[in-house]
C-alpha positions in Angstrom: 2.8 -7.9 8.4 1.1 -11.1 7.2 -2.6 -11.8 8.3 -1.3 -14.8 9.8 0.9 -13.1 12.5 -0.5 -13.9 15.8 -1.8 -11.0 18.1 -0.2 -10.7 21.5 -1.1 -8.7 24.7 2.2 -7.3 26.4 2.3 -7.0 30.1 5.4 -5.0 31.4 6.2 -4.6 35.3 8.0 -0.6 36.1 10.7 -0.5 38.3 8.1 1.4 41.1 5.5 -1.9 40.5 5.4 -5.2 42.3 2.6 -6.5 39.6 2.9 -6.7 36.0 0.2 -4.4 33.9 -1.3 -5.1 30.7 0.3 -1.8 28.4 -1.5 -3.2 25.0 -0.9 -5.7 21.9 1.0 -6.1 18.8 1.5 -8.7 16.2 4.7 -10.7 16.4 5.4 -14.2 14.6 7.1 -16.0 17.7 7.0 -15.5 21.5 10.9 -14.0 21.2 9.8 -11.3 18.6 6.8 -10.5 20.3 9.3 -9.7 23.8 11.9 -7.3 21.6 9.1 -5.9 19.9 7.2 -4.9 23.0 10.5 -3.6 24.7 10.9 -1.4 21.7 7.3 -0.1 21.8 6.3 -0.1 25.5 9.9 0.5 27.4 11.6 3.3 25.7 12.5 5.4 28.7 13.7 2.3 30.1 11.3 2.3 32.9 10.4 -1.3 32.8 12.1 -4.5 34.3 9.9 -7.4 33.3 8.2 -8.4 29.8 5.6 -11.0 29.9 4.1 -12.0 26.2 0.9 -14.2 26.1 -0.8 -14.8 22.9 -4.2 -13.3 22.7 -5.7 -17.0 21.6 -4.8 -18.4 24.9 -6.5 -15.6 27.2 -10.0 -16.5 28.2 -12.0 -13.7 30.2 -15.7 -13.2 31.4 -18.3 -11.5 29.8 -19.0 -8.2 31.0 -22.5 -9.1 30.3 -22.8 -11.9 33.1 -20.7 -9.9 35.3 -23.8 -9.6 38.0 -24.7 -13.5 38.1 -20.6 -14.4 38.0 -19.6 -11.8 41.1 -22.8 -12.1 43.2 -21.8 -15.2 45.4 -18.7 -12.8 46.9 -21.4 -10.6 48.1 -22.8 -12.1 50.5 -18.8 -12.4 51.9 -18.2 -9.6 53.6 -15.5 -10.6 55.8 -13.1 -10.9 53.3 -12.9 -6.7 53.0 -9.9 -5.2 54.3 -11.8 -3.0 56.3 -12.2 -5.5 59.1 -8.6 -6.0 59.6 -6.3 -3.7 61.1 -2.8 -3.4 59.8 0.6 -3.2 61.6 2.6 0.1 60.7 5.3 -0.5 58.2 3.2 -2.8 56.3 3.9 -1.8 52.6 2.2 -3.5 49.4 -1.0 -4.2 50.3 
């Protein structure tokens, strides 16, 4: 594959998931080839039902590094923990 082939990260939702999950990356020339790619690679027992594609140039994400100073004002926000909240019965997905 040529060096110039962007790298993108593959996201498939299963049939038992609600949420999409990030399975890994591979190079593809267009957004099209990148989704038939990844269903060949990360689907072959047919146990996903959604491919999202994003190309690895676009994603933006913290450093693990600052991950103290970036986090620390949700501390002090305790009320938003699901432990103070009781849930009905029946309530799945949460």
């Amino acid at each position: 594959m040529e060096k110039n082939t962007p790298l993108w990260e593959i996201f498939i939702r299963s049939r038992q998931g609600l949420d999409h999950k990030h399975v890994g990356s591979l190079h593809a020339a267009d957004a099209q080839m990148a989704i038939e790619n990844a269903r060949d690679v990360y689907t072959r027992r047919q146990e996903g039902v959604s491919i999202w594609v994003v190309e690895s140039k676009y994603i933006t994400a913290s450093d693990p590094d600052d991950s103290d100073p970036l986090f620390e004002p949700a501390k002090d926000k305790v009320y938003r923990h699901p432990t103070f909240y009781d849930l009905p019965e029946g309530i799945k997905h949460i």
